[in-house]
N, C-alpha and C positions, 0 to 999 in steps of 0.2 A: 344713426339709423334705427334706434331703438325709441322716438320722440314717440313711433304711431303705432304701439304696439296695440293688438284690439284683440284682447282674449274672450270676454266674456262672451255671449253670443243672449240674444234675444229667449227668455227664459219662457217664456208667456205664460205666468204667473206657476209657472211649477214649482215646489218649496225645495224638493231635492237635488234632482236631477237639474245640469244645466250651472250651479253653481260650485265653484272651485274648493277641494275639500282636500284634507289631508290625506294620502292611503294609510292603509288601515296598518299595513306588515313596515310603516315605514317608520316609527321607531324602536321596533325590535331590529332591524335593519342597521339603523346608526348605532345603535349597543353593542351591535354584534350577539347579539340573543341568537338569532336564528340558527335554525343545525340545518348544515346540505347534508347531501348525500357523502361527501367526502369526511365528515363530521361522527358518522356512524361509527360504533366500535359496539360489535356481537360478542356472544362469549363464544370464544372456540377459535374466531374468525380467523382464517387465512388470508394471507395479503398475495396479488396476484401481479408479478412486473415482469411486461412481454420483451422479448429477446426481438429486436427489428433489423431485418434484412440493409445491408449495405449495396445494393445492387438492384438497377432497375427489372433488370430482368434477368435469371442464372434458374441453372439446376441446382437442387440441393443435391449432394453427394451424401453429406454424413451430416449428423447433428450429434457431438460429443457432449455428454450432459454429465458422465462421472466425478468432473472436477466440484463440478455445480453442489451436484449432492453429497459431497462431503460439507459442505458448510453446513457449521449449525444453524439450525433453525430452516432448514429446508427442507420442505417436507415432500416436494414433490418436482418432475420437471414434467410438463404437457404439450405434447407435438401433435398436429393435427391428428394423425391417426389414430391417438389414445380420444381423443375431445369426441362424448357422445349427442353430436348433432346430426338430424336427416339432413341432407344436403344434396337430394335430387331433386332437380329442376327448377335448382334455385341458381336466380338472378341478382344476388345479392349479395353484399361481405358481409351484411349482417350471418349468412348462414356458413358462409366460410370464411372464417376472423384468422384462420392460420393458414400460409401457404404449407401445401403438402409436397407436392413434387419440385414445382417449379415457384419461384418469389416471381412475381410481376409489379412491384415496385417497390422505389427506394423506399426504405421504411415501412414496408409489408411486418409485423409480426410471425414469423417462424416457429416460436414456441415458446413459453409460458411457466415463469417459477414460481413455486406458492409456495410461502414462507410463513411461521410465525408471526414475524413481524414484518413489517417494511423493510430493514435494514440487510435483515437476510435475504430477502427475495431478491432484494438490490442486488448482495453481491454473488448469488446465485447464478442471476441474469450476466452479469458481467463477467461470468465463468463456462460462460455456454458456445463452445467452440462447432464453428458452420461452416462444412465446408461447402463452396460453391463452386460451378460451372456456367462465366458467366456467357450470355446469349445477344444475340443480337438486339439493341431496344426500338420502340418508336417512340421517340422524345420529343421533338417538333413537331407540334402541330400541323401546319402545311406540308411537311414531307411524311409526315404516318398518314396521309392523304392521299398519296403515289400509290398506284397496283402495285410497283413494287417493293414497298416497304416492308421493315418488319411485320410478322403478324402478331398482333398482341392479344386473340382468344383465339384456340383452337376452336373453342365451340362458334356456329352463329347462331346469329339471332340478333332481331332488330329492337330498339329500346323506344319506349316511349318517356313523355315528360314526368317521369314517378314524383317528384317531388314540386313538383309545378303541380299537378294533378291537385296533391293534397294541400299546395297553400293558394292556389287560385280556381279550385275546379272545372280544369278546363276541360275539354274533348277532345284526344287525339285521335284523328279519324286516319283510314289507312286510306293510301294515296291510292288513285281512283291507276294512271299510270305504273307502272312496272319500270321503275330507271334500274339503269345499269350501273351499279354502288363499288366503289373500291373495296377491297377487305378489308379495312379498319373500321368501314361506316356504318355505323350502328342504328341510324334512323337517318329520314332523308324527307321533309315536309317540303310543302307547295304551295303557293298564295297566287293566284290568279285573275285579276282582268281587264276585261278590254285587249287594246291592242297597243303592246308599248311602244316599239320602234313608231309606230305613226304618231303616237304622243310624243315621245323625242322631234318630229319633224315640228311640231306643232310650235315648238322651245321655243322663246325668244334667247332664254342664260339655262345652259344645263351646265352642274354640277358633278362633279364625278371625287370621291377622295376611299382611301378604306381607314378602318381604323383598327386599333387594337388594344385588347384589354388583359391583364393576364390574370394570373390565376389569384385569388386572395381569400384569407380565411376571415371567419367572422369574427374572430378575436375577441370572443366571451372571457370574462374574469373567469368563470369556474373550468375550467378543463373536463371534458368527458368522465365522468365516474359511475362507476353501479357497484352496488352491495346484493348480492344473493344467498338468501336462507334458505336452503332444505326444512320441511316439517318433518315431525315422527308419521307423518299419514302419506306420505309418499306426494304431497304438495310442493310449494315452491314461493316464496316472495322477494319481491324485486323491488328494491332501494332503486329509485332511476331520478337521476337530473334529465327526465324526457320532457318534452314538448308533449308527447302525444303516449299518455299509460294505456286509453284500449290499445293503439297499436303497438305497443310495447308487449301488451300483455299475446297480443294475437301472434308477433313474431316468436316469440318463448317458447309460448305452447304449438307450435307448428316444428321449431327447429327441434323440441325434444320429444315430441310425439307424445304431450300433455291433453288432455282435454282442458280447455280456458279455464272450467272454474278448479282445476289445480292450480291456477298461474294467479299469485295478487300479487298486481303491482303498484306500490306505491310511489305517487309523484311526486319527490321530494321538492323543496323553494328551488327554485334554476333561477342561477347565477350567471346568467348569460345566455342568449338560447339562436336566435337572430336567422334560425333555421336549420342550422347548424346539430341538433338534438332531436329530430325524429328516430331514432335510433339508431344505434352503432354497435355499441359492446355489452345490448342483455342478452341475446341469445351467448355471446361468448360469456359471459358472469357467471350463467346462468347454469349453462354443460360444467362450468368448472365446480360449484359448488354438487351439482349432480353428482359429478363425478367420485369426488372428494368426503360427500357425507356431510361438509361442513361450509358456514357461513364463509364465502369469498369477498374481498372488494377488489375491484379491476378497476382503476383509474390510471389518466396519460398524465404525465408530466406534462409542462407545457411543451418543453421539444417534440415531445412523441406528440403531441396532438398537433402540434403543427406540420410534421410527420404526414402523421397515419389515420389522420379523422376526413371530414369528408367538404373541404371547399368548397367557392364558389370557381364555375369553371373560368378558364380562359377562352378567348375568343377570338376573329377574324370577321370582321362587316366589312366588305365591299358595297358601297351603297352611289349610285347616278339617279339625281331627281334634276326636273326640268319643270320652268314656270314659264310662263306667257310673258308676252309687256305690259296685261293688266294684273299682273301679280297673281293669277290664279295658276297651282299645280295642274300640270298635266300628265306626269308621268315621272314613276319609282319602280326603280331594279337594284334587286339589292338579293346578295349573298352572306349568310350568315352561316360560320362553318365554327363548331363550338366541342371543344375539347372535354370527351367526357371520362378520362380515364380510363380504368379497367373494366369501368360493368358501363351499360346505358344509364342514360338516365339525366344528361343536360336538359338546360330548359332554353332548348333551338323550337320549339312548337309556339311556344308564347312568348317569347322573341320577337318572333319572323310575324305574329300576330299583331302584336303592339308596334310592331316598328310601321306598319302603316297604316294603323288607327289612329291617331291622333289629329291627322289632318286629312283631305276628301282630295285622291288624287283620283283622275279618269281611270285611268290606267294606271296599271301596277303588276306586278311580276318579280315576288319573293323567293328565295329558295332556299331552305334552312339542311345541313349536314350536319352529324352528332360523330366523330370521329374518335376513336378509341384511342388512346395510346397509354404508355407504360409509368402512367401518373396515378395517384390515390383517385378514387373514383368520384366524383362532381356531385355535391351535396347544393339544399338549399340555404340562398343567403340572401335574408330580404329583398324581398319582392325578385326573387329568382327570375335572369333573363329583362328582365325589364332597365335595370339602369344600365347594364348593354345595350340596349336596342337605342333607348333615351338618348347615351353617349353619339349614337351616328348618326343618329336621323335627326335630333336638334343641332347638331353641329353644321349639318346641310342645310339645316332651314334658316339657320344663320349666314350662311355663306350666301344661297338664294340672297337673303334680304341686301349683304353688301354688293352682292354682281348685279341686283337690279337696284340699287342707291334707295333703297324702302327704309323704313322705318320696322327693325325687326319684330316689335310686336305689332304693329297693327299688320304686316302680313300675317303673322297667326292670326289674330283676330278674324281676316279678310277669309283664311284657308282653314278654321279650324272645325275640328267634327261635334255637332249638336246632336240633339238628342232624332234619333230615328234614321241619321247615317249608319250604313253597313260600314261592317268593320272587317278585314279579311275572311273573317270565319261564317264570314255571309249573315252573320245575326245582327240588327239595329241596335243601334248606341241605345239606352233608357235615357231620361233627363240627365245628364251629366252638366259637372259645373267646370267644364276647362274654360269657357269664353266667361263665365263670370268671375274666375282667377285672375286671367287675364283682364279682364276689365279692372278688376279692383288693384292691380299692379300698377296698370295704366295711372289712376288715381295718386299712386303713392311717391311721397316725397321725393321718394332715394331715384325714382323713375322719372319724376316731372322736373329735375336741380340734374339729373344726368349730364348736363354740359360741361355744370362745372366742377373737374378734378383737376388734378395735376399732371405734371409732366411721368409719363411711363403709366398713369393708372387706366386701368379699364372699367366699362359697366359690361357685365354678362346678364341674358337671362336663358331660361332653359322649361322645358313641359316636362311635367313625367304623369305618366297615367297607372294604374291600375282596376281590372276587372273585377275585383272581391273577391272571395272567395266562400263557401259553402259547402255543411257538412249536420245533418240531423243532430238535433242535442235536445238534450229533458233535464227538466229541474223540476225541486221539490221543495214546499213551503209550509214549515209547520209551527204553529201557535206552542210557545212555549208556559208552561204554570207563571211562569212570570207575568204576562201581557208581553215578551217579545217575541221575536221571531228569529226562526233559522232557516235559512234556504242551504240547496245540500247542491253538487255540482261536483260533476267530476273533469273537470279544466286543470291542467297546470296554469300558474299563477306566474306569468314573467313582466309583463307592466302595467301591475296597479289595476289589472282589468277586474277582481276579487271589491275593490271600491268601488268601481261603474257602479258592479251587479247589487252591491250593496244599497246604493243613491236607486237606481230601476225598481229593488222590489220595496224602499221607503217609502217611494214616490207611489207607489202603484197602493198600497197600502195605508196614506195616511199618517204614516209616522217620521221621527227624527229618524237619522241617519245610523245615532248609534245606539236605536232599538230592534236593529237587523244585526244580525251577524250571518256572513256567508264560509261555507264550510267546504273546502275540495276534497274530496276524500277519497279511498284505494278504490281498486276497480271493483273489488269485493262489497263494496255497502253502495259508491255510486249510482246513480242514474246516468245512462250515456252520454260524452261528450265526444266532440272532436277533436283533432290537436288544436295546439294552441300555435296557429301559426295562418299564414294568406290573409291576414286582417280580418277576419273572419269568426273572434271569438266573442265580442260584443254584439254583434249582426245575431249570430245565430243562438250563442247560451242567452243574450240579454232577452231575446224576443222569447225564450223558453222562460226566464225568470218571471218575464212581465205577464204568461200566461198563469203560472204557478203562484202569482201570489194574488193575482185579477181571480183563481179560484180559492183560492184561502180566504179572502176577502168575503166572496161569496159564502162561502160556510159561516164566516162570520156573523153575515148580515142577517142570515137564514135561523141561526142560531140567537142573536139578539131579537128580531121578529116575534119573535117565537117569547122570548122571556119579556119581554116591551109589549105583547099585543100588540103589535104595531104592522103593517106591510114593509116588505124588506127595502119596497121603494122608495118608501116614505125616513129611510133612514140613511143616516151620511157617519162615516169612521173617519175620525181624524182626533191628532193626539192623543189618541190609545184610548178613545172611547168610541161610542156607537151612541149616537144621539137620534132621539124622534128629531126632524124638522120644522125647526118653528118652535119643537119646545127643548128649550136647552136641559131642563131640568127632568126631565126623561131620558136616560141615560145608565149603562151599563160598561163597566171599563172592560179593558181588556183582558184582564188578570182574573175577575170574575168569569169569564166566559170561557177561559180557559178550566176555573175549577169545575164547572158547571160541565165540562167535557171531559174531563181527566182527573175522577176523583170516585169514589168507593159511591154505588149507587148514582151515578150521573146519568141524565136521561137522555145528552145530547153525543154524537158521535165525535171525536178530534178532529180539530182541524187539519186537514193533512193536505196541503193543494198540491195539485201537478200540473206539467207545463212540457210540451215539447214543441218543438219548431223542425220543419221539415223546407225550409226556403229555397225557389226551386228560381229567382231571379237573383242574378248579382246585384249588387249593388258598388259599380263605379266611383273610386276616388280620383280624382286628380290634384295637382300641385304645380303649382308655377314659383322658380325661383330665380333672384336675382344675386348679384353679387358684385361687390367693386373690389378687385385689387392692386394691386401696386408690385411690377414686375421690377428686379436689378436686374437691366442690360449686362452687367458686369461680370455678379455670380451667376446668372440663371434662378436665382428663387423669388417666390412669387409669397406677396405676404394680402391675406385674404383684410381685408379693412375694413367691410362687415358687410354683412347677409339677410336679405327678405325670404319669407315663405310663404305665401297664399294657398292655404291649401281649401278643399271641398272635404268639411267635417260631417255634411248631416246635421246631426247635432251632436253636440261638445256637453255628453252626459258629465263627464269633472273636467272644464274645461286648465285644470292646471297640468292635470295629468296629459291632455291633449298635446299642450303646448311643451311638457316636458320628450313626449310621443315623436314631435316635430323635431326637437333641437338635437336629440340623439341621433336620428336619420339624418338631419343634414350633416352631421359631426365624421357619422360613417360613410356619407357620398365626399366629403372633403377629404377621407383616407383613399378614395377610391380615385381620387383625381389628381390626389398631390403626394400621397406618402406610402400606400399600402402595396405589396405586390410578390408573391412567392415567385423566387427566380431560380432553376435547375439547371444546370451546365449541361452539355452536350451527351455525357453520360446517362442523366437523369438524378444526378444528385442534387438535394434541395440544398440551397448555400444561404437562403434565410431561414433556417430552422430552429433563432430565435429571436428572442426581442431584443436584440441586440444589433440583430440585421433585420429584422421585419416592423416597420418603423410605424409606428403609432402614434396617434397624437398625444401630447398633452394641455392640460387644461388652459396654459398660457397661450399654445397654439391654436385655441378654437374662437372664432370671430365673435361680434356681436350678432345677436339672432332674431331681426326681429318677426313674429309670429303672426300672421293675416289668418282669420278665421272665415270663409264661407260658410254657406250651408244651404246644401240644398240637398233637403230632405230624402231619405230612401224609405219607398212606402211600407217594406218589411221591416224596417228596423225598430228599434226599441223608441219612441219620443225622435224617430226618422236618422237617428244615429246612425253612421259606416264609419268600418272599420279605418283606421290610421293608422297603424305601422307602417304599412308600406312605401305608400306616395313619396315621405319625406327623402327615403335615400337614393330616390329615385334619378331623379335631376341633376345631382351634384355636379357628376361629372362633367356634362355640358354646358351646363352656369359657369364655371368657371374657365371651360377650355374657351368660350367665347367672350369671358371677360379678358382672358390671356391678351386672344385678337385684337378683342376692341383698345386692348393698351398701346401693346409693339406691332401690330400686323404680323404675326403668327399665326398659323394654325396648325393648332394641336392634333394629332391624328391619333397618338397615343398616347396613354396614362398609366402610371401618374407621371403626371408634367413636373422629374426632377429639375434640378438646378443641373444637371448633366447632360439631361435630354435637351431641355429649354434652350441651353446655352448653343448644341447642338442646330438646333433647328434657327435659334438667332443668328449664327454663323453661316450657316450655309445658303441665308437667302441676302445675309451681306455679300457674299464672296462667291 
């Protein structure tokens, strides 16, 4: 399945952009050069390892710490009520990191030893006696859903999509109706139209299944870490493995009642991010080092972070769609009821969105619930909300195709949404490229030889979409005494996207690749960015880069002009000079032009260009994937034999980096379908709390990948680039729960589809 790989994409004559390039941090990476955040060592430094609750929900009676502070090397033991954080009217664990009265789940942090060294803080923690009063929990999602259930916040208050927000920019609008919400429900959306029960009548095959997903972490190599400095000026700096240093630095300075420009935060390499790193533990670093006088580092182990960091949630989709005998949808109902912990904050808004975008039902009738219970609070994990929705609604539209004997993709084809279809949120689709996905699947080998497998294997395929995301950013582009350049950017740097911007301001510029260098830097010297997360950081830094160096360039030309005699029109910059037109031998390099601006008595001003972007359109990816596997009747496990991805790139500014972009997301939709899953007993204790029971793949385990490139253009983007993190891990889970079907006649309803479950479900529709 790898014969038709098509990476490259149509360049049209661009030198930089568009052709496959190495990243730039990518052999300090294999060396191991690179320093994380966990790599830091201050002088003075305190080392900071939290004491975590055994109980999903108790009083604390007493927290015994004398034994603790006898060990050497322990300088300190810190219980919420010592930790100087404002913490009114906040909706967040970033602002309460420590349970004060009461623990509200397993593996809550209670309190905090800082030690000289690690070793002591270690046995500090391990000597810190709690006593509890344990409470009644809500652990099951369906039953913390009951009026009568535990209640798992005194306070209310309803949630919106906070981290969906920041990697998709959505709008969560307040329900126009007033429903009547059980106490655990924390937000309650609504998709509405037409009229569905008549579109039911209308059926010729209606469908009806639910399904279910549970909770899973994104399982970054680097584990949660921050380093925080106190200055002698009464300042603050922040070591953070974040996705997003303004917001890091905005949370800091709010929990400590800092004004921002007290607070630099610097965004160290992230070692894993996947959404998972919008913050967590600077505001808590951060009080601690306050508190203390002295440099802190707060990092999880991997247990604690599988603990106590912030998941993808679990969920519940109940979904009935109904087609005609001509194959057209007429009607979608469907309940998504999504587990978000202790604070609000699932992404059931762009869920319940996407689950009935993707294809043009008459009728439709969504209903999204965000239910609290006594679990760590529901973080972002690629394309958040979206490979949920994908998992049920392609699973149905699968089923559709076998109840009416179709051909599964040419009914999407037949049903799927183009560009100027509404989408539940009442706004038209843009040009999107799902039916030329789709077509170009249609085309492909692994799709047109579909017939012939073997005995027990299946063909799956599956849509998954994404909205973009958007978020104002500025760059800066300045001519250096050399003749090169440096663009400046304040992004964290998690896939290679520091080489895009690198190839964007080459290209925009004129020059090779590696006569730019791009620079991310603290929030103190940056230019605004936004996080690094909703696919959204090429889309919006890129189109700010291609502005800032589109004025660099200008200053350039204005400046050569000017030394050449010449009109700035009459002149073209390429390979780091500035030529008259027509006369090659008129000419001024770049290095010159530089001295000529930056040198004792210079008469010209520096090149300093700027660039911001304010994109006020998404820009839509989507992705279609296929997959054969080969199911044992016997054990139940299911062995993946290889994988297509057609995704909607825009354009593929390094198109290797693209296709490495691709192969990771399918890598994590095949954990999310076959191996990954945080599971808690009836008490609320997590019993995968490590990699020993929370199963991951390895590299032996990951299929063959082959990579289909589209593109169809997004008119903000950088050379028409969108964003691609997301789409890939999208699909997963329903490629292959419908390659399962198409093997043994199964259908999977929920994932991941163990050799347990499977067997399960094999059995019970023999017997």
């Amino acid at each position: 399945m790898l014969e038709n790989q098509s990476l490259e994409p149509t360049t049209n004559g661009y030198k930089a952009v568009g052709h496959s390039v190495r990243r730039t941090d990518g052999a300090e990476k294999v060396r191991g050069e690179i320093r994380y955040a966990g790599d830091l060592h201050l002088p003075g430094m305190l080392h900071a390892r939290p004491v975590l609750s055994l109980y999903a929900h108790a009083r604390i009676k007493k927290i015994e710490v004398e034994a603790a502070l006898k060990v050497p090397g322990v300088v300190r033991v810190v219980t919420a009520a010592e930790l100087p954080l404002i913490l009114e009217a906040s909706e967040s664990r970033k602002r309460n990191p420590l349970a004060k009265d009461e623990v509200i789940f397993y593996g809550q942090p209670v309190a905090v030893v800082l030690g000289e060294t690690e070793a002591a803080a270690l046995d500090g923690a391990n000597l810190v006696q709690v006593e509890y009063e344990e409470l009644p929990a809500a652990i099951d999602l369906l039953l913390a859903l009951q009026p009568n259930a535990p209640l798992v916040r005194r306070k209310e208050g309803h949630g919106a999509d906070l981290e969906a927000q920041i990697h998709a920019t959505i709008e969560v609008k307040a329900e126009k109706e007033k429903a009547v919400l059980p106490p655990n429900v924390s937000n309650h959306v609504h998709f509405q139209q037409g009229d569905v029960e008549a579109g039911f009548r209308e059926a010729a095959v209606i469908v009806e299944n639910t399904f279910r997903l549970p909770m899973v972490h994104q399982s970054y190599l680097e584990p949660q870490v921050v380093v925080a400095a106190p200055d002698p000026l009464g300042g603050l700096t922040v070591y953070s493995s974040t996705q997003a240093g303004f917001s890091a630095r905005r949370d800091v300075a709010a929990a400590l009642g800092l004004p921002q420009n007290k607070v630099k935060v610097v965004s160290m390499p992230v070692g894993g991010g996947f959404g998972g790193k919008f913050g967590l533990l600077e505001p808590w670093a951060a009080g601690l080092a306050k508190l203390v006088g002295r440099p802190v580092k707060l990092g999880y182990y991997r247990m604690e972070d599988l603990l106590a960091a912030n998941p993808a949630p679990a969920c519940v989709i109940e979904v009935k769609v109904g087609a005609r005998a001509d194959g057209t949808f007429c009607a979608l109902k469907a309940r998504l009821i999504f587990d978000t912990g202790i604070y609000p904050g699932a992404p059931v808004w762009l869920a319940g969105m996407l689950l009935g975008s993707y294809y043009r039902f008459d009728n439709y009738e969504i209903e999204g619930l965000e239910v609290l219970t006594n679990r760590p609070n529901s973080g972002a994990y690629r394309a958040p909300g979206a490979a949920q929705a994908s998992f049920a609604i392609e699973s149905q539209i699968d089923a559709l195709a076998h109840a009416l004997q179709r051909d599964p993709l040419e009914l999407r084809l037949q049903n799927c949404a183009v560009e100027g279809d509404l989408n539940p949120s009442k706004r038209p689709w843009p040009r999107i490229g799902l039916k030329e996905c789709l077509e170009k699947l249609q085309q492909h080998p692994a799709w047109q030889h579909r017939a012939t497998k073997g005995v027990d294997q299946g063909i799956g395929i599956a849509v998954g979409g994404w909205p973009g995301g958007l978020e104002p950013a500025t760059a800066l582009c300045r001519l250096d005494h050399d003749g090169s350049f440096t663009v400046t950017t304040g992004i964290s740097d998690l896939t290679g996207v520091t080489t895009s911007l690198q190839l964007i301001a080459a290209e925009v510029l004129g020059l090779k690749p590696e006569q730019v260098t791009v620079h991310n830097v603290d929030t103190d010297s940056a230019p605004y960015a936004g996080a690094s997360g909703g696919s959204k950081t090429t889309l919006t830094v890129g189109a700010a880069v291609v502005k800032a160096a589109e004025d660099a360039r200008k200053q350039v030309l204005e400046i050569a002009a000017q030394y050449l005699e010449a009109s700035p029109e009459d002149l073209e910059l390429s390979e780091g000079k500035v030529k008259v037109k027509g006369l090659p031998s008129r000419s001024v390099t770049l290095q010159e032009i530089a001295n000529l601006s930056m040198s004792f008595g210079g008469r010209f001003e520096p090149v300093f260009g700027r660039g911001s972007s304010a994109i006020t359109r998404n820009a839509p990816s989507f992705a279609v994937h296929l997959a054969r596997v080969k199911v044992d009747r016997e054990t139940g496990e299911v062995k993946v034999l290889g994988y297509v991805a057609v995704q909607d790139v825009g354009f593929a500014i390094n198109p290797a980096e693209v296709a490495g972009q691709i192969h990771g997301g399918v890598t994590q939709g095949l954990g999310w379908a076959l191996y990954e899953q945080m599971v808690y007993d009836e008490t609320g204790t997590l019993l995968s709390g490590s990699l020993m029971d929370y199963t991951l793949q390895t590299a032996a385990m990951v299929p063959p990948i082959d990579v289909q490139l589209v593109e169809i253009p997004a008119p903000d983007g950088p050379f028409g680039a969108k964003g691609v993190g997301e789409p890939p891990i999208i699909p997963g889970a329903a490629t292959i729960a419908n390659a399962i079907f198409d093997a043994i006649g199964v259908r999977v309803t929920e994932v991941p589809a163990t050799p347990e479950r499977l067997l399960k479900a094999i059995w019970s529709r023999q017997f």
